[in-house]
MMTF fields as JSON, N, C-alpha, C and O atoms, coordinates in Angstrom:
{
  "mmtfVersion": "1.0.0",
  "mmtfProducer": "UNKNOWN",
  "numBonds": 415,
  "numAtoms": 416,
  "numGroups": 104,
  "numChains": 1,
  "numModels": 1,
  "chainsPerModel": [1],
  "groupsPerChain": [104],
  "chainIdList": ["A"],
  "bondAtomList": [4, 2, 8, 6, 12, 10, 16, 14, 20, 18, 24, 22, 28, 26, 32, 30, 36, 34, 40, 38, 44, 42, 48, 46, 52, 50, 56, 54, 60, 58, 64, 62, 68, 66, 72, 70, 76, 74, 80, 78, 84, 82, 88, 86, 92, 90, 96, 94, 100, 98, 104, 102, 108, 106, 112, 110, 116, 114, 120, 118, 124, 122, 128, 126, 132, 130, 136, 134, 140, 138, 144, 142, 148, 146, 152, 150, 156, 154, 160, 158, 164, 162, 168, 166, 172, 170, 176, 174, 180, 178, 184, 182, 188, 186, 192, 190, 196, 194, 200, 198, 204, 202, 208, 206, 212, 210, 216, 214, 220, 218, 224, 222, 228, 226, 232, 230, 236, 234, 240, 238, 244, 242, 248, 246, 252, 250, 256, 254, 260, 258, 264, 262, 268, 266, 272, 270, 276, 274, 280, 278, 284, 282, 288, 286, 292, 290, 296, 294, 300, 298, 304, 302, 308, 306, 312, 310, 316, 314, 320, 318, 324, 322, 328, 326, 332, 330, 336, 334, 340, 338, 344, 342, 348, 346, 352, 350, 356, 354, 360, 358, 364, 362, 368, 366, 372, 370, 376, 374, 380, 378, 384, 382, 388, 386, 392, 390, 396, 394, 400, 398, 404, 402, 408, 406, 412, 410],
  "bondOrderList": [1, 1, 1, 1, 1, 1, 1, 1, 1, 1, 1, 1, 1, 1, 1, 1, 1, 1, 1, 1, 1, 1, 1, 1, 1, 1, 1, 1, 1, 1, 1, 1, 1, 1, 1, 1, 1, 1, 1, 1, 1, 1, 1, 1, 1, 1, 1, 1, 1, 1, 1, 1, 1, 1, 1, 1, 1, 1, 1, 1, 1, 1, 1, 1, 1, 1, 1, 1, 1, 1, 1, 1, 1, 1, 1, 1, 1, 1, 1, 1, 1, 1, 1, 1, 1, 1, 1, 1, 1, 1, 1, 1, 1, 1, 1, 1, 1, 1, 1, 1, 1, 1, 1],
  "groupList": [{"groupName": "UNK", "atomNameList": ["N", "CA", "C", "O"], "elementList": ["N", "C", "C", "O"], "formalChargeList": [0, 0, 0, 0], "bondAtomList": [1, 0, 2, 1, 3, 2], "bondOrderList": [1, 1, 2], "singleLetterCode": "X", "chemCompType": "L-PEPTIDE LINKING"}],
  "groupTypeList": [0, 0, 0, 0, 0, 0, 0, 0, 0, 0, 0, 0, 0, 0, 0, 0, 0, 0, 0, 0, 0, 0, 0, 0, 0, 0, 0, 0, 0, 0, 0, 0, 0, 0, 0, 0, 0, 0, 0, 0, 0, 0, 0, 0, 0, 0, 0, 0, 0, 0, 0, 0, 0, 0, 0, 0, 0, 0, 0, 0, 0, 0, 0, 0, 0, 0, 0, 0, 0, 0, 0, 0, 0, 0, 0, 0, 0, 0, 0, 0, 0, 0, 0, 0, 0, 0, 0, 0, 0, 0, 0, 0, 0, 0, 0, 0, 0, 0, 0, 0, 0, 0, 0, 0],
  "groupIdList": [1, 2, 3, 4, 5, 6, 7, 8, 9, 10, 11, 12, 13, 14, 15, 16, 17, 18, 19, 20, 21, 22, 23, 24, 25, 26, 27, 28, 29, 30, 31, 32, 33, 34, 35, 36, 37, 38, 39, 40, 41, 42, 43, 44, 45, 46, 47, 48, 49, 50, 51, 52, 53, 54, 55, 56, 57, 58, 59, 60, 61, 62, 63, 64, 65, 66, 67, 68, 69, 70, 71, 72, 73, 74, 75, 76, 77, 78, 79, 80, 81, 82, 83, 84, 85, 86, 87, 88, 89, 90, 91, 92, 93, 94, 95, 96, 97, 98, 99, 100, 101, 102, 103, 104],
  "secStructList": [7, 7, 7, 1, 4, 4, 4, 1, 7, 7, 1, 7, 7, 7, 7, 1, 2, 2, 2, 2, 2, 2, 2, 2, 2, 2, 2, 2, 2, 2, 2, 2, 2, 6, 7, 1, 1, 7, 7, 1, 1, 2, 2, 2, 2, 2, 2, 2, 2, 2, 2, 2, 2, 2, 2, 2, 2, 6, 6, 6, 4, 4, 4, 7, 7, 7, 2, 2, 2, 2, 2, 2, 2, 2, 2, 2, 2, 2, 2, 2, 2, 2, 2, 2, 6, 7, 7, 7, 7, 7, 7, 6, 6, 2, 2, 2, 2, 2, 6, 6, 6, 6, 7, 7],
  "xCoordList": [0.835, 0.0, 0.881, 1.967, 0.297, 1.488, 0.642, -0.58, 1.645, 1.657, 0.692, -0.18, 0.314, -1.04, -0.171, -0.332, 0.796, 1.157, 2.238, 1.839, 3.298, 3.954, 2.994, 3.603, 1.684, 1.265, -0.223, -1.387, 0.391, -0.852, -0.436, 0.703, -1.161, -0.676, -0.408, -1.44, 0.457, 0.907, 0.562, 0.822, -0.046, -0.105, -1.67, -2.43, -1.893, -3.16, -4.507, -4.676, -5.221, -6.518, -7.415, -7.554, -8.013, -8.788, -9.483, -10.221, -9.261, -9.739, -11.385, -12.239, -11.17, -12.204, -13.26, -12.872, -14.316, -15.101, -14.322, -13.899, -14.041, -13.157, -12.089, -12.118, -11.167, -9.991, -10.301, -9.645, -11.366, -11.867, -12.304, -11.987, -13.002, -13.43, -11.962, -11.868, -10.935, -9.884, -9.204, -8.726, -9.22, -8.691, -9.505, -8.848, -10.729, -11.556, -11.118, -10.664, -11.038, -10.441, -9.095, -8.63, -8.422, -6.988, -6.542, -5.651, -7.617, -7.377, -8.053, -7.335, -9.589, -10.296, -9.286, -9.174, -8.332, -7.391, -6.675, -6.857, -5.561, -4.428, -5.178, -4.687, -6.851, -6.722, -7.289, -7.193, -7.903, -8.476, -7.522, -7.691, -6.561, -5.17, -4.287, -3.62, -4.612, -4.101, -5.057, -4.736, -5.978, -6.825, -6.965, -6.99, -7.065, -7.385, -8.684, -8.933, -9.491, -10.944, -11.823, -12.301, -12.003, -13.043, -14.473, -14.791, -15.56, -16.849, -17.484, -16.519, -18.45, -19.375, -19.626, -19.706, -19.772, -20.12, -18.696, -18.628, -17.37, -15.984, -15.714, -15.014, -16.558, -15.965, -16.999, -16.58, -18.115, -19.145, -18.106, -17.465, -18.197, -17.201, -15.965, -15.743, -15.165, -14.127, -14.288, -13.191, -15.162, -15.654, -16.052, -15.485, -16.975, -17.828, -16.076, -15.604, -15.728, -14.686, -13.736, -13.354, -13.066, -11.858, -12.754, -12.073, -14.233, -14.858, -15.171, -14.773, -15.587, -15.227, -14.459, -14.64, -13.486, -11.672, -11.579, -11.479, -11.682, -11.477, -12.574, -12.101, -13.697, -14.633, -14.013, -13.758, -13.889, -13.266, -12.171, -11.702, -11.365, -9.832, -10.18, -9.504, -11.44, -11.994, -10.867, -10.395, -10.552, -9.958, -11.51, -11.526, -12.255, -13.06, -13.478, -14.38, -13.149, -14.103, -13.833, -14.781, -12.535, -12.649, -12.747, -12.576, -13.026, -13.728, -15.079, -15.185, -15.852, -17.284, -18.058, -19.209, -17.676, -18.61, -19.386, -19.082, -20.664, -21.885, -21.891, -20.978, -22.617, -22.817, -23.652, -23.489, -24.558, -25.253, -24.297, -24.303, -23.33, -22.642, -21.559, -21.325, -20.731, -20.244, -20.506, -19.716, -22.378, -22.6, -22.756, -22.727, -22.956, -23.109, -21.9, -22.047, -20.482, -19.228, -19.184, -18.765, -19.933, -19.019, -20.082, -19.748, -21.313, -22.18, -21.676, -21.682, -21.394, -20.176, -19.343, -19.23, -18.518, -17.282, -17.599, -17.079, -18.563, -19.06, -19.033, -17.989, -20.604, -20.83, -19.732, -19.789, -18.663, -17.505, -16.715, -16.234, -16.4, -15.586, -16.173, -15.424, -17.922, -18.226, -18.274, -18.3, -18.303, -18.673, -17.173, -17.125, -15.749, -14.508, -14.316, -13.691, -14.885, -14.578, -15.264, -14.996, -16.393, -17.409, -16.913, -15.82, -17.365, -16.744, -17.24, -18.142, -17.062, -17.546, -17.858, -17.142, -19.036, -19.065, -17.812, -17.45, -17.185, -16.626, -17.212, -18.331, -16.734, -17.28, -16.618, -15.595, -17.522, -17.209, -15.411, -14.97, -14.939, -13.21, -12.472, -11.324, -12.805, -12.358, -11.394, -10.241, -12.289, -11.196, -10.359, -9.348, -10.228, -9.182, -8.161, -7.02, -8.535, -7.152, -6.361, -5.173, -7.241, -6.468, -5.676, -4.691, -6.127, -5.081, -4.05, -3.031, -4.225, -2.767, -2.127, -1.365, -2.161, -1.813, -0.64, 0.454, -1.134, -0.109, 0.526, 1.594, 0.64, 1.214, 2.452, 3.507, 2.538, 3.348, 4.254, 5.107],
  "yCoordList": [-1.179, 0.0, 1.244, 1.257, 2.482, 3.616, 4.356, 4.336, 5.043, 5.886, 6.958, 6.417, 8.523, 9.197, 10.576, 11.683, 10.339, 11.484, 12.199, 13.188, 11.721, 12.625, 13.217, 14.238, 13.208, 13.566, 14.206, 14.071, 14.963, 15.663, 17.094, 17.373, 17.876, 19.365, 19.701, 19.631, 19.969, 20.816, 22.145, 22.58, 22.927, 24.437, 24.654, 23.707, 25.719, 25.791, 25.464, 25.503, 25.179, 25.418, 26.198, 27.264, 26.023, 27.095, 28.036, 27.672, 29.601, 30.489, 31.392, 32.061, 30.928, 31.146, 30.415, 29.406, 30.857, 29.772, 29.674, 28.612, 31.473, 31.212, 29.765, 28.734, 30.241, 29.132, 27.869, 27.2, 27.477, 25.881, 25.636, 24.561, 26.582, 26.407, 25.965, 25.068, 26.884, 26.404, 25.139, 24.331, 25.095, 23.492, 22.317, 21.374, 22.203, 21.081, 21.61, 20.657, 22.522, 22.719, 22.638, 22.867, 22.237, 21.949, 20.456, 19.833, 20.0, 18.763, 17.866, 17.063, 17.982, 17.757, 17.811, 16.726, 18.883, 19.253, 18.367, 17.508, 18.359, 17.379, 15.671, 14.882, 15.444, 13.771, 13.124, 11.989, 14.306, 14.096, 14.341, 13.811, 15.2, 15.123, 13.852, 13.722, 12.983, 11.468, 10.551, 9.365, 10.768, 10.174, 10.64, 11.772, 9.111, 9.266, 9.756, 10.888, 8.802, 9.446, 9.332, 8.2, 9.566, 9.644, 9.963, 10.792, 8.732, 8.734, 9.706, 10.326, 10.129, 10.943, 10.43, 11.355, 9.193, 8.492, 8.571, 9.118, 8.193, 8.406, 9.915, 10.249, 10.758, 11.925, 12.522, 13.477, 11.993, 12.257, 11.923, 12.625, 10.525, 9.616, 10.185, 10.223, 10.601, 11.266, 12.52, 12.908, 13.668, 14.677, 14.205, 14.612, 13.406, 12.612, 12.706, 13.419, 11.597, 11.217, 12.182, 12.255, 13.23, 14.009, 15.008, 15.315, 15.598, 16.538, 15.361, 15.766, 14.438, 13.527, 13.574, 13.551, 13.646, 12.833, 14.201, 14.122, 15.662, 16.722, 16.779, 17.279, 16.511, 16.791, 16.141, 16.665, 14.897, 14.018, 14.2, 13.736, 15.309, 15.64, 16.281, 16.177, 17.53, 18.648, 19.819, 20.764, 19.655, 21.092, 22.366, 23.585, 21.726, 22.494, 23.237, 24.017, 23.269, 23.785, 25.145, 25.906, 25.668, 27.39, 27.893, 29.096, 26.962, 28.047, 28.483, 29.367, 28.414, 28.77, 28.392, 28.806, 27.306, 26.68, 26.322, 26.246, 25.973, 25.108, 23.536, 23.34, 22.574, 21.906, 21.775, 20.94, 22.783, 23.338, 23.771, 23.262, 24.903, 25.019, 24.123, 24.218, 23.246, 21.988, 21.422, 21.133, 21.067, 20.054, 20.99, 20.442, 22.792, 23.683, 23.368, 23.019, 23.479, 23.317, 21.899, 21.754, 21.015, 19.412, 19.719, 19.148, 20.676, 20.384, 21.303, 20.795, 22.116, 22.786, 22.443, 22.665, 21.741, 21.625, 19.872, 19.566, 19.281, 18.192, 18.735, 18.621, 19.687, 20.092, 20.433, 19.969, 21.188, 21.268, 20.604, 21.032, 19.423, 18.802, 17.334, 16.517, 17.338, 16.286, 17.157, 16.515, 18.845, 19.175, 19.092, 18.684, 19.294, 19.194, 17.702, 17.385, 16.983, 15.743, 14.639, 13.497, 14.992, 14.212, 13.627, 14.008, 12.915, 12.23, 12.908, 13.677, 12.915, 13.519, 12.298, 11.32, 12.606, 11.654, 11.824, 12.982, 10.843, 10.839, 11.329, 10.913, 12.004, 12.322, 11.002, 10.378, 10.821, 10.21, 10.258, 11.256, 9.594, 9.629, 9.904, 9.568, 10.888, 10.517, 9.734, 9.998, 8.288, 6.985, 6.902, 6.79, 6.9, 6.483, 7.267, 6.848, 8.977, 9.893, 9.671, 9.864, 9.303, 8.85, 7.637, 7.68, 6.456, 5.527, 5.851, 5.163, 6.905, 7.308, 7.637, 6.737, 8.723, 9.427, 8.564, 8.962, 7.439, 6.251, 5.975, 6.081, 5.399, 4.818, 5.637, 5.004, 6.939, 7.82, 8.164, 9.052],
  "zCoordList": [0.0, 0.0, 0.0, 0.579, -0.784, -1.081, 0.003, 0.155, 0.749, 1.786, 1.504, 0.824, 1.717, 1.049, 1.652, 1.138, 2.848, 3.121, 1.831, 1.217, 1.593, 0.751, -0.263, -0.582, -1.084, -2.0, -1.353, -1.73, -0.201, 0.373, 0.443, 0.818, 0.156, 0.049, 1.544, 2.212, 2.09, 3.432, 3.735, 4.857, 2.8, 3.093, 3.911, 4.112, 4.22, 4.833, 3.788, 2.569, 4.786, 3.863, 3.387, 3.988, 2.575, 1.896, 2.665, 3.581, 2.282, 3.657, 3.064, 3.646, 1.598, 0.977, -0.159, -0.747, -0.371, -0.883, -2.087, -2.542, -2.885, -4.242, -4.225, -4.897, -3.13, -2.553, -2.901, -3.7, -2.283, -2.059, -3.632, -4.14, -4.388, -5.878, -6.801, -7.639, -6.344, -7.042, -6.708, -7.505, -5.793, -5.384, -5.847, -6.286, -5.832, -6.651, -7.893, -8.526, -8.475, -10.149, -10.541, -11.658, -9.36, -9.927, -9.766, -10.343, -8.609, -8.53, -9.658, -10.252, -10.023, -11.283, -12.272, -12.843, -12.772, -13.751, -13.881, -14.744, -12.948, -12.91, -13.398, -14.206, -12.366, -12.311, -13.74, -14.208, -14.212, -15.873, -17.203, -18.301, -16.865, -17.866, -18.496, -19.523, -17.373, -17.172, -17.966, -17.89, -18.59, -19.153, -20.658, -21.143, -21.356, -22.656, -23.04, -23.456, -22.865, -23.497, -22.136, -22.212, -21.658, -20.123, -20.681, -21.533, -19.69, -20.386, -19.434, -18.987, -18.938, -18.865, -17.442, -16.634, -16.911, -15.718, -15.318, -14.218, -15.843, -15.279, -14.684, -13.728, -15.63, -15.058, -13.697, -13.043, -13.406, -12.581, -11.453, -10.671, -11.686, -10.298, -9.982, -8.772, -10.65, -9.982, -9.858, -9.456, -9.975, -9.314, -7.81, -6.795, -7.837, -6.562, -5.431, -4.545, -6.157, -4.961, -4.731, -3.563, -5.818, -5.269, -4.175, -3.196, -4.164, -3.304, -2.115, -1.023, -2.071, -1.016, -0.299, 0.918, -0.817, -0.514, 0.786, 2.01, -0.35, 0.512, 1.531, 2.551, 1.67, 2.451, 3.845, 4.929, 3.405, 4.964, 5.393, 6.433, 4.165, 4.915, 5.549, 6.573, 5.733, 6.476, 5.551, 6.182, 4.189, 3.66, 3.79, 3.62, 4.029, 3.49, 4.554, 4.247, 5.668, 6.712, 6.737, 6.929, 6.552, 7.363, 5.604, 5.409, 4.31, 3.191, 3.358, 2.508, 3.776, 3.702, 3.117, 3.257, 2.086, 0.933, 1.668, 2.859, 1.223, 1.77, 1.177, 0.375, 1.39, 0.599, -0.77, -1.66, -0.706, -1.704, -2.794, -3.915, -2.345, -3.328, -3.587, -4.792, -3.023, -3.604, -4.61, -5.509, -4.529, -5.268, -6.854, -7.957, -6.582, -7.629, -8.433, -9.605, -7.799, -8.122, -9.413, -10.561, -8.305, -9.16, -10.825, -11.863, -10.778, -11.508, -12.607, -13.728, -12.545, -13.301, -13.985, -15.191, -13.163, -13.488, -14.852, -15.925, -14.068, -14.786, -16.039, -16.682, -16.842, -17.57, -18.4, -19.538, -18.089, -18.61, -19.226, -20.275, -18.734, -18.968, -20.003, -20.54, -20.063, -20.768, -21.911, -22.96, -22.111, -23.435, -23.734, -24.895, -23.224, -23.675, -24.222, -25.234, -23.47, -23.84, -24.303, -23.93, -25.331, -25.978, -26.968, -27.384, -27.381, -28.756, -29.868, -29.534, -30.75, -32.103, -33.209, -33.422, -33.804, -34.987, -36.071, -36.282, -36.71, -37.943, -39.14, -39.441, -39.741, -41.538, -42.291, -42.008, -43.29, -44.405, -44.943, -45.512, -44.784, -44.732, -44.111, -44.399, -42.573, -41.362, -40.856, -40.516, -40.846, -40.824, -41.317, -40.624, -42.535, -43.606, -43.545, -43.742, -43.158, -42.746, -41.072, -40.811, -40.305, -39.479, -39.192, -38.455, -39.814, -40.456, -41.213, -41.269, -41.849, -42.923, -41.727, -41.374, -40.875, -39.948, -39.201, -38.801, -39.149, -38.074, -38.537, -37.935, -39.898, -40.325, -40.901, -40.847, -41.451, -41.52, -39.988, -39.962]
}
């Protein structure tokens, strides 16, 4: 089992709601960068758990967020990130140029 302390931020916690908004958006940032194509339910679930993760660290207590606005946050940030990362239909030859693509 890997330890959790070295890869825990040490600095204080969020002193504002802005604060706490950026920290679910940098952590969202970083854990979705790592991913190829992420579906729509992948990206729900790891919204869910990184505002989790922080909720039970207690980062959140001296920002002021509510839980109301939390769940405003993940719903956001959701929306966002399924319109960045939807799939697109192919056009008619599509395929065939991205096969050239590799093979070059």
């Amino acid at each position: 089992m890997v330890a959790r302390e070295p890869f825990l931020y040490p600095g204080p916690k969020p002193q504002t709601p802005e604060a706490g908004v950026l920290m679910i958006a940098d952590s969202v940032e970083a854990a979705v960068r790592s991913l190829d194509e992420p579906s729509p339910k992948y990206l729900r679930n790891l919204l869910d758990n990184i505002v989790r993760d922080r909720l039970v660290e207690g980062e959140f207590e001296d920002s002021g967020l509510s839980m109301r606005q939390l769940a405003q946050v993940k719903d956001v940030l959701f929306r966002m990130l399924v319109s960045m990362y939807h799939t697109r239909v192919k056009y008619p030859g599509q395929e065939n140029e991205a096969k050239g693509r590799k093979r070059a």
